[in-house]
ZATOR-285074 format. One line per 8 residues: number of its first residue (from 1); their letters; for each residue x, y, z of C-alpha. Coordinates in steps of 0.2 Angstrom, whole numbers. Example, Ala and Ser with C-alpha at 12.3 -4.5 7.8 and 13.67 -1.06 7.14 Angstrom:
% ZATOR-285074
1	AS	62/-22/39 | 68/-5/36
//
This chain:
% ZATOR-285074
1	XXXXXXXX	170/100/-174 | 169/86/-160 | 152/82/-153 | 150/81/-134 | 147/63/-127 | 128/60/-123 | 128/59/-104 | 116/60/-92
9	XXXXXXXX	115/75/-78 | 113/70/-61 | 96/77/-64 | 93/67/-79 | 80/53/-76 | 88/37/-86 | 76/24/-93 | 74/10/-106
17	XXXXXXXX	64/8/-120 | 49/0/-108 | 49/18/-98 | 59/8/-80 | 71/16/-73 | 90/8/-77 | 98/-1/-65 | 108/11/-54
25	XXXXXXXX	98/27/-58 | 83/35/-45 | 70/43/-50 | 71/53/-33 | 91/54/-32 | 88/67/-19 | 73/62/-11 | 61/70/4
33	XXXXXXXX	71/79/15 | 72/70/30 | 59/77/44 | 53/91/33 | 34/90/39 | 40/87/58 | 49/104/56 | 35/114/49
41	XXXXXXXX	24/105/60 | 34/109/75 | 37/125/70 | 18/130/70 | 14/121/83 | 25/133/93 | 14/149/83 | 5/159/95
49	XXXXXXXX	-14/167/89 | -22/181/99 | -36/176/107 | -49/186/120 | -33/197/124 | -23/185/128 | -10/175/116 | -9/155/115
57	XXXXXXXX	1/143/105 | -6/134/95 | 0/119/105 | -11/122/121 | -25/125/110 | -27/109/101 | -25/100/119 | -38/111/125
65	XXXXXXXX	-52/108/111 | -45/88/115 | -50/91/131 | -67/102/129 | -73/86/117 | -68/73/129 | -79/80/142 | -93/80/131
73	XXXXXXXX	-90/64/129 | -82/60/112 | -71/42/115 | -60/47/101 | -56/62/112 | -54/51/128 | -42/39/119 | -31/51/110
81	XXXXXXXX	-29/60/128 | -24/44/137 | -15/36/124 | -4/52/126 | -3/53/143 | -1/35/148 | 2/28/132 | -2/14/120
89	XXXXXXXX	-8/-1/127 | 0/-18/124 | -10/-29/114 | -8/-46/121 | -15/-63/112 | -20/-78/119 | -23/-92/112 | -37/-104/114
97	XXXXXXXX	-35/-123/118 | -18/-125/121 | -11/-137/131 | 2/-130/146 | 12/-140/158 | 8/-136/174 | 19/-135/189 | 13/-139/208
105	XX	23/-133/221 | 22/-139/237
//
C-alpha cells in the first residue's frame, strides 16, 4: 500500500517549529475581500426607514441629524459638514527664523 506524500492544502497554514509562518506561505492566502465594508455600507446607506408617513434613506437622515447638531452648535458637527462640503484644509508649516533672499524690483 503506498502512502500519500504529506502536502499542504492551499488552506493549510505551514509553520516551523517556533510557530512563524514559512517563507512563501500566508496566513491569509485569500485575504479581506477588497471593498467589502464600502459595499455593505453603501448599500445601507441607500436603505430607506418609514418615518412620520414619509420614507427617507438613510443617507439624508444622517446629513440631517449632521445638520440639526451643528445648529445647536456642536463644532464637530460644523467641521464634519464643511470638511465635506468644501473639503480638507491644507495644512501649511512655516518655519521660524529662516533666512530668505529677498528680491527688490524696481
Amino acid at each position: 500500500m503506498k502512502k500519500k506524500k504529506n502536502t499542504p492544502s492551499k488552506h493549510e497554514v505551514i509553520r516551523n517549529e517556533k510557530g512563524q509562518y514559512m517563507k512563501g506561505y500566508s496566513g491569509n492566502a485569500g485575504g479581506r475581500p477588497k471593498n467589502i465594508l464600502t459595499k455593505i455600507l453603501k448599500e445601507k446607506m441607500l436603505e430607506e426607514v418609514l418615518i412620520e408617513d414619509q420614507w427617507i434613506n438613510t443617507a439624508d437622515l444622517i446629513v440631517d441629524q449632521a445638520i440639526q447638531l451643528a445648529l445647536e452648535g456642536d463644532i464637530r458637527a460644523i467641521k464634519w459638514i464643511f470638511e465635506r462640503v468644501e473639503g480638507r484644509p491644507i495644512l501649511m508649516r512655516f518655519e521660524e527664523n529662516v533666512e530668505h533672499d529677498v528680491l527688490i524690483i524696481e
